[in-house]
VEXMARGU-460298 format. One record per atom (N, C-alpha, C, O): x, y, z. Coordinates in steps of 0.1 Angstrom, whole numbers, plus 5000, padded with zeros to 4 digits. Each point is the difference from the previous one (the first is absolute). Last residue first. Example, Ala and Ser with C-alpha at 12.3 -4.5 7.8 and 13.67 -1.06 7.14 Angstrom:
<nodes>
512849785071 500950115000 499250115008 500550115001 499849324998 499150125000 500950125000 501050005007 
</nodes>
This chain:
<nodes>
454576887208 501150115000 500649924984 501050054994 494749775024 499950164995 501550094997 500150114995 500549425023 498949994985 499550114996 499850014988 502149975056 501149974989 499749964982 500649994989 496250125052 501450134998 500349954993 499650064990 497749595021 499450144987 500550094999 499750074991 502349585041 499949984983 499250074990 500050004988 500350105058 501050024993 500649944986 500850034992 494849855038 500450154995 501650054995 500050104993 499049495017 499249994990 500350154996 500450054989 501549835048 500749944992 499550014988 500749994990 496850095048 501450135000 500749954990 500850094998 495949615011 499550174998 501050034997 500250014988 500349635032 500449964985 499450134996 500550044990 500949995051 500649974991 499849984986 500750024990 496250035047 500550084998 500850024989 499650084992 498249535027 499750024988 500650224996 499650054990 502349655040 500149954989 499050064984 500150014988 500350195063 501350004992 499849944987 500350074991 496249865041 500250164996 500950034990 499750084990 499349525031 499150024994 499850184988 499550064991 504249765044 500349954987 498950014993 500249984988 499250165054 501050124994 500349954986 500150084991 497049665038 499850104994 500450064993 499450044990 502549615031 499149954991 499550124993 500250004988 502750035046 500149964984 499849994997 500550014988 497850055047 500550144999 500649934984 499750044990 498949675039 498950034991 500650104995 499750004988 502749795036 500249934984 498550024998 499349934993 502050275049 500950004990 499949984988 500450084991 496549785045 500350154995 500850004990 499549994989 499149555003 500550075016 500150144995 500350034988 496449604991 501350094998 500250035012 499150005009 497349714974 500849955008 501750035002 500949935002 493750124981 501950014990 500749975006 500949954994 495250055029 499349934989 501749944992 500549904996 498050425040 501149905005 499749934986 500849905002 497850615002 500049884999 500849905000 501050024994 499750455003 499449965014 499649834998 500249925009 501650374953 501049985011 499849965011 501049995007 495450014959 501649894995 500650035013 500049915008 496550354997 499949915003 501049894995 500349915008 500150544981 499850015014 499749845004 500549965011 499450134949 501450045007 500149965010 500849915004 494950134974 501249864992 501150015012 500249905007 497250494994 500049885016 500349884990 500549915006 500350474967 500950005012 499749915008 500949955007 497450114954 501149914998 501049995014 500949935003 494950354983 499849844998 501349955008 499949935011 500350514975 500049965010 499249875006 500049975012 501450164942 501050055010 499849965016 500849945007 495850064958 501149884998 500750005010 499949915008 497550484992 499549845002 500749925002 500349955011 501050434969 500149985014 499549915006 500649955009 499050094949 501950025001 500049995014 501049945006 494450154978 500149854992 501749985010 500049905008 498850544991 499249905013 499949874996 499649935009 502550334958 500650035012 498949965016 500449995011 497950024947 501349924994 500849975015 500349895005 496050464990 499649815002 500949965002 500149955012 501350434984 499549995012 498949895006 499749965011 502550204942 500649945008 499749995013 500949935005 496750144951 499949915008 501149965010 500149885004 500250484963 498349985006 499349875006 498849985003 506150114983 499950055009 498950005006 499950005012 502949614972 498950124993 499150075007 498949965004 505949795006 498350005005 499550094991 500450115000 504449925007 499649914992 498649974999 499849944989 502350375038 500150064989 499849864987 500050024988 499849905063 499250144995 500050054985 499050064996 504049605015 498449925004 499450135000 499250004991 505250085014 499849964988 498549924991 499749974989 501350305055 499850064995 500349894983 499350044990 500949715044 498450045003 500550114990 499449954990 504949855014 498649914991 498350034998 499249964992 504550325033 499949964983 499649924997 499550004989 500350075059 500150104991 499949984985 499050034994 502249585031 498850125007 499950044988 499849944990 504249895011 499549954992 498150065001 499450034990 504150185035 500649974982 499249924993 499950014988 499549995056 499650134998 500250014985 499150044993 502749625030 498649985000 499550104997 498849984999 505750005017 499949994984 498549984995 499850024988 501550125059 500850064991 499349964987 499250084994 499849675038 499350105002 500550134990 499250084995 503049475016 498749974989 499050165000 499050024992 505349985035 499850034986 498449964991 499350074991 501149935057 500750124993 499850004983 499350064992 500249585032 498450085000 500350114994 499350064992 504449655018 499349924986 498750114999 499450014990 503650105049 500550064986 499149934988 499850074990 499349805058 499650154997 500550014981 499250024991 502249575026 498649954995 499550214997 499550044990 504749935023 500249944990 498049974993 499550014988 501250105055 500550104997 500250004986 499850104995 499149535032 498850104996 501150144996 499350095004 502049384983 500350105014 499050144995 499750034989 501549624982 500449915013 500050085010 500549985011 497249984935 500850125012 500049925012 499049945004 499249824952 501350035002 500650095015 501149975006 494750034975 500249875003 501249965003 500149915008 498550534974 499849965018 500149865003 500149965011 500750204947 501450045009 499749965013 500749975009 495449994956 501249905000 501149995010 500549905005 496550484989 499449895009 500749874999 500049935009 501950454969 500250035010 498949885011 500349975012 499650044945 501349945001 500250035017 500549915008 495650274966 499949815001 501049955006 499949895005 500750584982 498950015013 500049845003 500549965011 502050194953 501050025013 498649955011 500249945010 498650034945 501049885007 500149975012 499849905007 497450494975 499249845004 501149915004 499849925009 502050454973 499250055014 499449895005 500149965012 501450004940 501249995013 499350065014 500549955010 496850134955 500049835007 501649955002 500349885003 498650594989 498949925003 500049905003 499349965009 504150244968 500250065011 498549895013 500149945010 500050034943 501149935002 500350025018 500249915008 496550314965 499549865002 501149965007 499649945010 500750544995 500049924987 499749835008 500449955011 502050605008 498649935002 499649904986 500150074990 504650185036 499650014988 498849895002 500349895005 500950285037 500849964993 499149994986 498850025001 500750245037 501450055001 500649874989 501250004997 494450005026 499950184993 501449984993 500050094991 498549525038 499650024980 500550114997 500550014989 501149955053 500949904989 499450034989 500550044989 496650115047 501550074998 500949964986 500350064991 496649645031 499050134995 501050114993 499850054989 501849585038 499949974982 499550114997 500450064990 499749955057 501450084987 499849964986 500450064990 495949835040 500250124995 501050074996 500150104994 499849435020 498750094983 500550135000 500650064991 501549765050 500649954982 498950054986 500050064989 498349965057 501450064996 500750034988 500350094992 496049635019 499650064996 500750164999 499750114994 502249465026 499549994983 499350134991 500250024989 501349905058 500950044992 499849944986 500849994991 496649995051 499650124992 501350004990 500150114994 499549475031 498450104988 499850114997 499150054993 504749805034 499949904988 498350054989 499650034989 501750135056 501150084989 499449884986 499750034989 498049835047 499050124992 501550084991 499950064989 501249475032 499250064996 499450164995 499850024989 503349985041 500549954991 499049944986 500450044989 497750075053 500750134992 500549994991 499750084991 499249515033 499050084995 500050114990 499450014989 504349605020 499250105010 499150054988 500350004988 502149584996 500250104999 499050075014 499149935004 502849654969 499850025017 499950135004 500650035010 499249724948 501550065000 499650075017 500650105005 495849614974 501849934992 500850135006 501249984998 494850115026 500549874999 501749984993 501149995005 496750434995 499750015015 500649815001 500849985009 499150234945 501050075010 499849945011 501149965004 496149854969 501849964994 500250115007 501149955004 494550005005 500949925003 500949995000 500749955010 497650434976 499549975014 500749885004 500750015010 498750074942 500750135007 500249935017 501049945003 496649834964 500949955000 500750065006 501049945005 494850154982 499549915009 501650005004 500050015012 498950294957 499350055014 500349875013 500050015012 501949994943 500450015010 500150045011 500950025008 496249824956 500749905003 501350035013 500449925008 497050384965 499049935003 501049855014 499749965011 502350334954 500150075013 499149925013 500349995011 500349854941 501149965013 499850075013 500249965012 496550074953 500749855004 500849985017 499949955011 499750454961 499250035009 500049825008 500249975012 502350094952 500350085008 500050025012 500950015009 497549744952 500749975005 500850055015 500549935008 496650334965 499249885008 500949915008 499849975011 501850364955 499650055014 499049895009 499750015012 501649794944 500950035007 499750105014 500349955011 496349984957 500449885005 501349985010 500149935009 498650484971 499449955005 499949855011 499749995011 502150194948 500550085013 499649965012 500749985010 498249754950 501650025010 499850065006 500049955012 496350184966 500349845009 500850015003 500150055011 499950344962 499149975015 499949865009 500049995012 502050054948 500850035007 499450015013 500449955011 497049854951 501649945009 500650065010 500349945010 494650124971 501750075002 500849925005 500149985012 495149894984 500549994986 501250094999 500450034988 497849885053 500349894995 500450004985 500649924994 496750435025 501049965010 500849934994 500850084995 495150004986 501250105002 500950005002 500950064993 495949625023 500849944984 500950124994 501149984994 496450155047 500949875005 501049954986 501249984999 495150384999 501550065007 501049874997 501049994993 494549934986 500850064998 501350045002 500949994992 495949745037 500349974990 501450064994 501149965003 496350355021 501549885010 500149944986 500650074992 496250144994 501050085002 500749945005 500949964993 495449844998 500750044994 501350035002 501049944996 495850075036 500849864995 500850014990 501249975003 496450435010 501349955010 500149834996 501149955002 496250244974 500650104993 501249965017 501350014999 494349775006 500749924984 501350084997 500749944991 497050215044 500749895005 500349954986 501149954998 498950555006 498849915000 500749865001 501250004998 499850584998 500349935008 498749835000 498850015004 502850354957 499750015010 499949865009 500149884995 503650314974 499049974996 499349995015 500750005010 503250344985 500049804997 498349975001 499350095006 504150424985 499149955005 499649834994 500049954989 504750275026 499350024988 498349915000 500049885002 503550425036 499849864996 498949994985 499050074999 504350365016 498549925001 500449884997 500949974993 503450235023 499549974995 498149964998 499649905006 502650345039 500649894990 499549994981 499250094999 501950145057 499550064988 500549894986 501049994993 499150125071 500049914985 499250024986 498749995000 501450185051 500850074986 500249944991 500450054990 496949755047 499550094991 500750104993 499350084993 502649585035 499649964992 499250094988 500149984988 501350125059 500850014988 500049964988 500750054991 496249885043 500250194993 501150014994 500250094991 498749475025 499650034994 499450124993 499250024991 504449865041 499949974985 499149984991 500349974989 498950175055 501250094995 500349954984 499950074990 497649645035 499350124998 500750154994 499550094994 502449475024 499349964984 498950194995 499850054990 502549935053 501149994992 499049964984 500050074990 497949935049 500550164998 501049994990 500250114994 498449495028 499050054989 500250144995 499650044989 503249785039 500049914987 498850024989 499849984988 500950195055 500850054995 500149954987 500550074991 496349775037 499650064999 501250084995 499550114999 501449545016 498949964993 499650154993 500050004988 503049985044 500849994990 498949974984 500250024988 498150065061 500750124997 500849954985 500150104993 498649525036 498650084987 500950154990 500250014988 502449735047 500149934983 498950084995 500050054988 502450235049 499249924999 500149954986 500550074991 503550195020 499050015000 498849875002 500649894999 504450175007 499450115001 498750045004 499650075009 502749574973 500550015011 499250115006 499549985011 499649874947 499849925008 500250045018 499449975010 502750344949 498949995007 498749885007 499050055005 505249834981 500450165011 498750025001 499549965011 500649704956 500549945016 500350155007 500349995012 498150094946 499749965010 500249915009 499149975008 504150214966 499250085000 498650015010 499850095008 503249534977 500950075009 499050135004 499950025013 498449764952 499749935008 500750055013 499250025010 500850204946 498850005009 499949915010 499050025007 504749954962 500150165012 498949985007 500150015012 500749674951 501050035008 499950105016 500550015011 496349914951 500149895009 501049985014 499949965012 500050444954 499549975010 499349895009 499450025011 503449964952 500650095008 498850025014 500149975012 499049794949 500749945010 500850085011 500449965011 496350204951 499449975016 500949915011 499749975012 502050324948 499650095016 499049935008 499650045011 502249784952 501550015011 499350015009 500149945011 496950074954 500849905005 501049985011 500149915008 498950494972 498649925000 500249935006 499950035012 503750094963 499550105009 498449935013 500149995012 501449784946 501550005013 499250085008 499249955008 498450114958 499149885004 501449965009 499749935010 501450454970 499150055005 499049865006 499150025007 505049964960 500150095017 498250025008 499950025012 500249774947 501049895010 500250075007 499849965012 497150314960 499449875006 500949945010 499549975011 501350434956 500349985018 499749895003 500849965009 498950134944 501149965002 500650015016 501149965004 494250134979 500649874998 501449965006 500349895006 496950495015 500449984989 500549895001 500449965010 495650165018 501449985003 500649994984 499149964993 496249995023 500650145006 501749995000 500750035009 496749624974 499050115000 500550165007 499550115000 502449425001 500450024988 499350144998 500550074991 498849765054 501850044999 499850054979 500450114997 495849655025 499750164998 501450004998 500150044989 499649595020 498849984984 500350115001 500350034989 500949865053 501249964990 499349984985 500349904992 496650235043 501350064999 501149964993 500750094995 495249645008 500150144993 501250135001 500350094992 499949485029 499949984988 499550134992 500650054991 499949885058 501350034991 499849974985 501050024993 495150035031 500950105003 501149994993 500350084991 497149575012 499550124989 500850095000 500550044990 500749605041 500249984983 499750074990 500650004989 498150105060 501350044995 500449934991 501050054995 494149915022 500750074990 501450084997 500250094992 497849515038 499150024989 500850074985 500449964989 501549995052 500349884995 498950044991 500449984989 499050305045 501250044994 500549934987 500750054992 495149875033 499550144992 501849994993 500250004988 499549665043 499449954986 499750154994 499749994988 502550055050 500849934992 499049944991 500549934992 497250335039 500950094997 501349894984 500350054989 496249785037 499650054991 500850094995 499950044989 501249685042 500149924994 499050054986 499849934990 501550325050 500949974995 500149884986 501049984994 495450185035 500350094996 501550004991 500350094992 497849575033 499350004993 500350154988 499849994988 502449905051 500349844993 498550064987 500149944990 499750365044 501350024999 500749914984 500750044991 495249895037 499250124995 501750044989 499850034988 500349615044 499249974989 499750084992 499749964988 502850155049 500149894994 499849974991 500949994992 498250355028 501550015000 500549904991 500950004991 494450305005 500349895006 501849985002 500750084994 497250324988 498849915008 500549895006 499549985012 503950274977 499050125007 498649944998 499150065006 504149734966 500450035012 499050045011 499549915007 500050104948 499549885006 500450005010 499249945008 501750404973 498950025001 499349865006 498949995005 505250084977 500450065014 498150045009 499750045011 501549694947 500549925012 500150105013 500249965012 497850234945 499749905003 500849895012 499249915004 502750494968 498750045016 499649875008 500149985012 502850044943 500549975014 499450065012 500450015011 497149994941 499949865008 501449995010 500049895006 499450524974 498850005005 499949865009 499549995012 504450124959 499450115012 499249965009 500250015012 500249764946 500549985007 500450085009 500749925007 497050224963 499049865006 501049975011 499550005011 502250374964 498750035009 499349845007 499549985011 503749954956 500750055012 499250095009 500550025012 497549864946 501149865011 500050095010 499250035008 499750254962 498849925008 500449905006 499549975011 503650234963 499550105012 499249935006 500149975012 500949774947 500850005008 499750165014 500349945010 496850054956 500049875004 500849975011 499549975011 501550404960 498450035005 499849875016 500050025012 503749974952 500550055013 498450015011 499849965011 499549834947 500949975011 500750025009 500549925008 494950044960 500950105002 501349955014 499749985011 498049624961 499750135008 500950115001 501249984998 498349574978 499150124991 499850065009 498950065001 503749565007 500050014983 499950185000 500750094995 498249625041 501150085005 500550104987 500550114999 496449554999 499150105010 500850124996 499750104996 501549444992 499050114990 499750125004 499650094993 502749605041 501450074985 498750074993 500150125000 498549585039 500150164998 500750084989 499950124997 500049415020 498650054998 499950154992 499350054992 504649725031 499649924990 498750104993 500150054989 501050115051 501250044991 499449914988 499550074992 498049835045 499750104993 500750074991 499450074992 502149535030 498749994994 499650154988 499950014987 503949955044 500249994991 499049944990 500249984988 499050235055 500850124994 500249894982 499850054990 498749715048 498950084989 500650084991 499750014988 503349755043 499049924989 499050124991 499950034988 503450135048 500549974989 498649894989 499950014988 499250195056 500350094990 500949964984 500150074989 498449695046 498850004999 500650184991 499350074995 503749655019 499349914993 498850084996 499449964990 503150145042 500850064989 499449914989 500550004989 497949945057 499750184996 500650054985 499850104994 500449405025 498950064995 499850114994 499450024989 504549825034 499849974987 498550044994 500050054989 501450115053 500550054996 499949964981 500150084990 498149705047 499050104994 500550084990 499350054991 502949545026 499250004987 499450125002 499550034989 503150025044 501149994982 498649984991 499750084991 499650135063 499749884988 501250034988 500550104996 498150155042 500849935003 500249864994 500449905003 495950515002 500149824997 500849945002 499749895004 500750635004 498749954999 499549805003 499449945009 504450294977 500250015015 498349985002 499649925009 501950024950 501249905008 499550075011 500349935010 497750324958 499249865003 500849955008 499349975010 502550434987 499149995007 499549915002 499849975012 503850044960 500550035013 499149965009 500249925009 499050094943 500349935009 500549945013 500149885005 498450564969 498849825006 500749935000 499349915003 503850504996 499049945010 498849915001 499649945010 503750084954 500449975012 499050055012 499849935010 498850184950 500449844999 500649915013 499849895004 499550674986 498849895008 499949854996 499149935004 504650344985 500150055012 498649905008 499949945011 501250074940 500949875010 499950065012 500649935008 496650344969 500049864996 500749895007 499649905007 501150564994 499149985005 499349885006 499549975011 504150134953 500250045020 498949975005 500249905007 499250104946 500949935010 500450005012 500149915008 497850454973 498749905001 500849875004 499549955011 503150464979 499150015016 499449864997 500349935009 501950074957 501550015010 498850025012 500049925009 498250084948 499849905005 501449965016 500349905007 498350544973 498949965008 500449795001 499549935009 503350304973 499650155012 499549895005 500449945010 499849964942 500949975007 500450005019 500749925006 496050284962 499649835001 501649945010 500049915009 499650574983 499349965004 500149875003 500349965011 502850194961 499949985012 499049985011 500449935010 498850034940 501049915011 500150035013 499549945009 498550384967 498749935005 501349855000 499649925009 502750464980 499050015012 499349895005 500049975012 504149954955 498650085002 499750035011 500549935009 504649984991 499149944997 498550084997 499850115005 505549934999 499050104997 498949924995 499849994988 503849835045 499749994990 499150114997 499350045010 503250025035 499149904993 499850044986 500150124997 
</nodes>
């Protein structure tokens, strides 16, 4: 491994245990409510009731996020979140039912609260402990390591499912945020420079402030505006995955899940690819092509083996574009306000996913799987293009 700082690895350590953990207890509330209710809508509720507030408070919060110590901050997450996977195994043990549905439905509004802060101050701290010129390896790094374990934690617990009782995992999931949050305390950052004191006229302001901050960078926009595009789509093929294998191409189950983890396959060789090719705007939004192109290819693929290889790749080049635009968005932010700047970037970002999620579920458009997958990939591609075309017309006007 890279001769990274300490206090990276740390942050790094700790978000490889805290993910695991994470997708380990995603998959059991759901597992449980479905055996509990045997409901879809409760299923819609429980994700609802973590995704709405979470983006309330994200809105709310950029002043806040401005003026705290942030590794400090970040430990205390991951203590809270410790604390709130007790809660369903504690509702358990009063009630099965009720006591269970209730412990679960606080456990995902404590999580939906503050994993926007979470990731928002972490990707604010990468410029605080990391040299400039690591940023694209080290935000790949980061990155890879939570698709990677998208990948692994689930295979991971399906064994211990088998094995063990669901609470027993409840309770591993808290052991896991707790570990990271001892790892967390190797982190050694930058002081934060002291911000005025805390008052509702000095938090209006301040948003205010962040938001027009925001808006007065181009590049932060684009970038911006483009990773949204992104999330757009991903948004879109929570809903599209399931159909278009198990229907348009008649696929088994199994066959499915090779289909969802060979995206997060492919990241992790792009992860590989950045180290091995020369890094620049150009490289960047050819990563955005290949990734848009690859949801185009699926409109096209006549067979899951062919539909495996479009996940392959979009997973490959998506990392090309990842990586360097967030380390280009770290180094363009003024720094004493990148951690506003940067809960403003994620906001956006994740707004854009139930857009997604609802274009491709609604009968309103009147797309078939397929010619939604176009629809997307060309949301991606076109405005990719004219980026990637603009940027080489400032190579050719600097050279």
């Amino acid at each position: 491994m890279k001769n990274y700082p300490r206090s990276f690895k740390a942050l790094w350590i700790g978000e490889i245990v805290s993910e695991f953990g994470s997708v380990a207890g995603g998959i059991i509330n759901g597992l449980l409510l479905y055996e509990i209710t045997g409901s879809k809508e409760w299923m819609g509720v429980l994700w609802l009731i973590y995704f709405i507030p979470s983006l309330i408070l994200q809105f709310i919060s950029a002043p806040f996020l401005n003026g705290v110590k942030k590794e400090q901050f970040l430990r205390h997450i991951q203590l809270i979140r410790a604390i709130a996977y007790i809660c369903p195994v504690l509702g358990y043990m009063i009630d099965y039912h009720i006591g269970t549905i209730i412990g679960l439905i606080l456990l995902q509004l404590v999580l939906g609260l503050i994993q926007p802060i979470y990731a928002t101050l972490s990707f604010s701290l990468l410029p605080d402990i990391c040299k400039e010129d690591d940023l694209p390896q080290a935000n790949n790094l980061l990155d890879g390591t939570i698709r990677i374990m998208s990948f692994l934690a689930p295979s991971v617990t399906a064994l211990l499912l088998f094995i063990s009782p669901v609470q027993f995992l409840y309770l591993f999931s808290c052991g896991m945020f707790l570990v990271s949050y001892l790892l967390l305390q190797q982190i050694e950052a930058q002081q934060t420079k002291e911000t005025a004191p805390w008052t509702k006229k000095f938090w209006w302001t301040e948003m205010k402030e962040g938001y027009r901050t925001f808006f007065q960078f181009p590049t932060l926009l684009h970038l911006t505006f483009l990773s949204s595009l992104v999330q757009f789509a991903v948004g879109a093929t929570m809903v599209l995955s399931i159909p278009f294998i198990r229907e348009e191409l008649q696929g088994n189950t199994w066959e499915y899940a090779i289909f969802s983890g060979t995206f997060p396959l492919g990241y992790a060789l792009g992860m590989i690819l950045l180290t091995k090719i020369q890094q620049s705007q150009q490289t960047m939004y050819i990563g955005l092509l290949g990734g848009g192109m690859s949801f185009i290819l699926l409109f096209f693929a006549p067979s899951i083996p062919l539909a495996w290889l479009c996940e392959l790749i979009g997973g490959m080049f998506f990392p090309l574009f990842n990586a360097q635009s967030a380390a280009l968005f770290q180094r363009k932010a003024p720094r004493d306000r990148l951690a506003q700047l940067s809960s403003v970037r994620l906001l956006l970002m994740r707004v854009t996913m139930p857009f997604g999620i609802f274009f491709a579920s609604t009968p309103l458009f009147h797309l078939s799987t397929r010619a939604t997958y176009i629809v997307i990939g060309s949301m991606i591609v076109l405005p990719g293009i004219f980026y990637l075309l603009q940027s080489m017309k400032l190579v050719n006007k600097t050279n």
